[in-house]
C-alpha positions as CSV (number, residue, x, y, z in Angstrom):
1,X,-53.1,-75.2,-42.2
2,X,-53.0,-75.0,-45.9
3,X,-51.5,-72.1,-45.7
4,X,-48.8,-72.7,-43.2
5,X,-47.4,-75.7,-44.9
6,X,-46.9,-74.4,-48.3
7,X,-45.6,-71.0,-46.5
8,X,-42.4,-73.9,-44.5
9,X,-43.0,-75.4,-47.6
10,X,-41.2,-72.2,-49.4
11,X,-39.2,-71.2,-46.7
12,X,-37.3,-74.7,-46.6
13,X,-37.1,-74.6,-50.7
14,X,-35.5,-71.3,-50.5
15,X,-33.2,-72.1,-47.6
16,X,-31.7,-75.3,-49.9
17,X,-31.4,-73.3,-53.0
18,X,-29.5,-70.8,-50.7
19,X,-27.3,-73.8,-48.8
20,X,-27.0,-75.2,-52.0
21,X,-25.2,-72.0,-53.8
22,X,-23.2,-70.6,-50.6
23,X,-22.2,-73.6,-49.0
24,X,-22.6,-76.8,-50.7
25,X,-21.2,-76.5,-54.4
26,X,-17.5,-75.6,-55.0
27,X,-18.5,-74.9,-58.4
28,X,-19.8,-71.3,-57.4
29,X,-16.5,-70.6,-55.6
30,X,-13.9,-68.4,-57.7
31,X,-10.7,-69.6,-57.7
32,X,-8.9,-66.4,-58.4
33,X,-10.5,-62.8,-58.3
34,X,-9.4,-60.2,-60.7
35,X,-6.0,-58.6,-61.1
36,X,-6.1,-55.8,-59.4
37,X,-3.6,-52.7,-58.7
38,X,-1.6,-53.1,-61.8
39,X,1.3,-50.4,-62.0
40,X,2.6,-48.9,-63.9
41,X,-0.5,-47.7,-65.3
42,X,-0.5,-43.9,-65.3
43,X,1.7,-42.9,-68.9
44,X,4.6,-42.1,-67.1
45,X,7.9,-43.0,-68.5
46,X,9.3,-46.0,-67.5
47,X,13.0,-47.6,-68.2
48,X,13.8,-50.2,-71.2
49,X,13.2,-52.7,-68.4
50,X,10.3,-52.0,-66.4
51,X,8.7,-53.8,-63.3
52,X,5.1,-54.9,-63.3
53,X,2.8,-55.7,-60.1
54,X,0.1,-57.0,-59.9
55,X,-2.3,-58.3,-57.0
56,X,-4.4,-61.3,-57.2
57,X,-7.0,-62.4,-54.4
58,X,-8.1,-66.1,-54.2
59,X,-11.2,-67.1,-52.0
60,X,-10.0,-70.6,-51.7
61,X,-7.3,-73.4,-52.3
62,X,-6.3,-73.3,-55.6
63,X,-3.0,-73.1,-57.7
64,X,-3.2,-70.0,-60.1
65,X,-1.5,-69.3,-63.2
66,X,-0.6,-66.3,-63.8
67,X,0.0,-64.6,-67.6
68,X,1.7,-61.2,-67.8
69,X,1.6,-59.6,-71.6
70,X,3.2,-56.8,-72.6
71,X,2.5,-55.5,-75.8
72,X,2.6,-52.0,-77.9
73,X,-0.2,-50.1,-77.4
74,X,-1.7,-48.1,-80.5
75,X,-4.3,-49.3,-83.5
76,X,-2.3,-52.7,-84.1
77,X,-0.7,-54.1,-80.9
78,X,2.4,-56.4,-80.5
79,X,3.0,-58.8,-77.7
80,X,6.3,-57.9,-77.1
81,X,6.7,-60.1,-73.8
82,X,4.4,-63.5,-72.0
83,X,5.4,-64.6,-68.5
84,X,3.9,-67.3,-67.4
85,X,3.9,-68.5,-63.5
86,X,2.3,-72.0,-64.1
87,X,1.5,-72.8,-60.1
88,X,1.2,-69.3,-57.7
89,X,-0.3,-71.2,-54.4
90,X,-3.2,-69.9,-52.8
91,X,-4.1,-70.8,-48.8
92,X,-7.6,-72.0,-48.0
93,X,-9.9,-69.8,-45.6
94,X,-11.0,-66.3,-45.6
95,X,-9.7,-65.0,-48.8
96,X,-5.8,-63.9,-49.3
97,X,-4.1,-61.7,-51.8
98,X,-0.4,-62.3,-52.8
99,X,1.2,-59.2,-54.8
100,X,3.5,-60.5,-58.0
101,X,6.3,-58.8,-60.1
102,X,7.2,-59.4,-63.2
103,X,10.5,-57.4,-64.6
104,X,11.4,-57.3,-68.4
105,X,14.4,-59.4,-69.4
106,X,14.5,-61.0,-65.5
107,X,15.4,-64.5,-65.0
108,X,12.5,-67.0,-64.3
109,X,12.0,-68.2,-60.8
110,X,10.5,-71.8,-59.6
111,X,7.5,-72.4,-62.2
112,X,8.0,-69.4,-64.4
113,X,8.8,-69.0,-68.0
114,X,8.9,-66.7,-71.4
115,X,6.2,-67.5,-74.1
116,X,7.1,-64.4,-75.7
117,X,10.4,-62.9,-75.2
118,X,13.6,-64.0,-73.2
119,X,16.3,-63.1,-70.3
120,X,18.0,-59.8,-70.7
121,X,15.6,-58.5,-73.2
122,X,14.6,-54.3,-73.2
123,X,12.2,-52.6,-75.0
124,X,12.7,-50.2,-77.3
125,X,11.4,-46.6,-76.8
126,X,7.6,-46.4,-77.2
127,X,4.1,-46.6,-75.9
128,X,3.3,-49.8,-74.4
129,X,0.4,-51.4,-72.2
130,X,0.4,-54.6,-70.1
131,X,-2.0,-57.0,-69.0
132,X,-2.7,-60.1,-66.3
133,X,-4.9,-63.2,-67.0
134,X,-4.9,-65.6,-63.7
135,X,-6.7,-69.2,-64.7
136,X,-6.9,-71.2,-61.5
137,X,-6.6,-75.1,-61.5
138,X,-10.0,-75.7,-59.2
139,X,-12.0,-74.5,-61.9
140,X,-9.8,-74.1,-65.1
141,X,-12.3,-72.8,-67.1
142,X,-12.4,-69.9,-64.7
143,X,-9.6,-67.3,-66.4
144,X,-9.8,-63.8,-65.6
145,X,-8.7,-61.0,-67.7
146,X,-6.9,-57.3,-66.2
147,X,-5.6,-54.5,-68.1
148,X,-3.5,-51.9,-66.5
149,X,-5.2,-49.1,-68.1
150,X,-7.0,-48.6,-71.6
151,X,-4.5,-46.5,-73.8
152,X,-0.8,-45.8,-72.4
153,X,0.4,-47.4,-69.4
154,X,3.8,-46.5,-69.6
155,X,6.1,-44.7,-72.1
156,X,9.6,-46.0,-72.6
157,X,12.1,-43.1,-73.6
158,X,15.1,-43.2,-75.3
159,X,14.8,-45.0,-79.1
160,X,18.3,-44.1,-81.1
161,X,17.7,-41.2,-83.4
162,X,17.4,-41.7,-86.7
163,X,20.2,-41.3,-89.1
164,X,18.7,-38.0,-90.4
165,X,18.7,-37.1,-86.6
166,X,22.9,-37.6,-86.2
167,X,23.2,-36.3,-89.5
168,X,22.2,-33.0,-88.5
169,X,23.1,-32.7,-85.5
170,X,26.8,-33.9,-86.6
171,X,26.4,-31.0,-89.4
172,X,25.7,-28.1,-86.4
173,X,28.3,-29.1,-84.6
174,X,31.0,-29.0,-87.3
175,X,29.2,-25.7,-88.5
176,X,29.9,-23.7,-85.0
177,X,33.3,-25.3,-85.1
178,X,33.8,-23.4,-88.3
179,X,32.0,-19.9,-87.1
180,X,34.4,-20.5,-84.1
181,X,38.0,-20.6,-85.7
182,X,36.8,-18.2,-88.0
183,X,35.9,-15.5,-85.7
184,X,38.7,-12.9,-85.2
185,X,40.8,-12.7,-82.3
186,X,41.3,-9.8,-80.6
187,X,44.3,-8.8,-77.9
């Protein structure tokens, strides 16, 4: 009998410890899962304006904002660009992902803004990297942190030469337009 009642005993413990933690405490709910499928993220090269996306998952109600940084990658980043989407809405129920964009030098939309950067901006050629942080309003001590890829995530071409560059190329030019009209003609 002894026996029996401390084994319910444990049994009904653990089941409220269990109720308590799945069912009963919001607390233990995430608000927003992490980022996830962040392109561009493969090195490629990418225009002086490229598109980000992101997808973000939410488990629950909740209103999510959502921070995109773009910055140069190498030994001593700059944060070239913040977007900031103060209030993405998330449905209640079984969980639901929404997928977000965020293009370089776009115009912001409802509750989006620049921290860093502005309307019409474009990078300048280089290496750059990108990340998302989504903070949800539920639990706002909840933020969660992506990157797209450690290193590179995309490459933008086409930085102006530098003057030494037109400089010589100006002085090649000029040089086969001298071989030219000094070559003999023949008839």
């Amino acid at each position: 009998m002894k026996n029996s009642l401390l084994f319910f005993l444990r049994g009904l413990f653990s089941f409220c410890l269990l109720a308590s933690c799945f069912f009963l405490l919001p607390s233990g709910a995430f608000a927003a899962a992490t980022p996830s499928d962040l392109v561009p993220n493969d090195g490629g090269t990418a225009s002086s304006t490229p598109t980000h996306s992101v997808t973000i998952t939410s488990s629950i109600e909740d209103d999510v904002q959502v921070n995109f940084q773009i910055y140069t990658a190498g030994a001593s980043p700059d944060l070239v660009a913040q977007y900031i989407c103060t209030s993405t809405h998330f449905l209640a129920g079984a969980p639901n992902a929404q997928t977000l964009t965020f293009q370089v030098g776009q115009t912001p939309t409802g509750t989006c803004y620049y921290k860093v950067g502005q309307v019409g901006q474009t990078l300048s050629g280089g290496n750059y990297n990108w990340s998302v942080i989504a903070n949800g309003s539920v639990d706002p001590g909840e933020e969660v942190f992506a990157v797209a890829i450690p290193g590179v995530a995309y490459v933008v071409s086409g930085a102006v030469p530098e003057f030494s560059t037109w400089l010589l190329l100006i002085t090649v030019m000029l040089g086969f337009g001298i071989v030219y009209k000094l070559q003999p003609k023949f008839s």
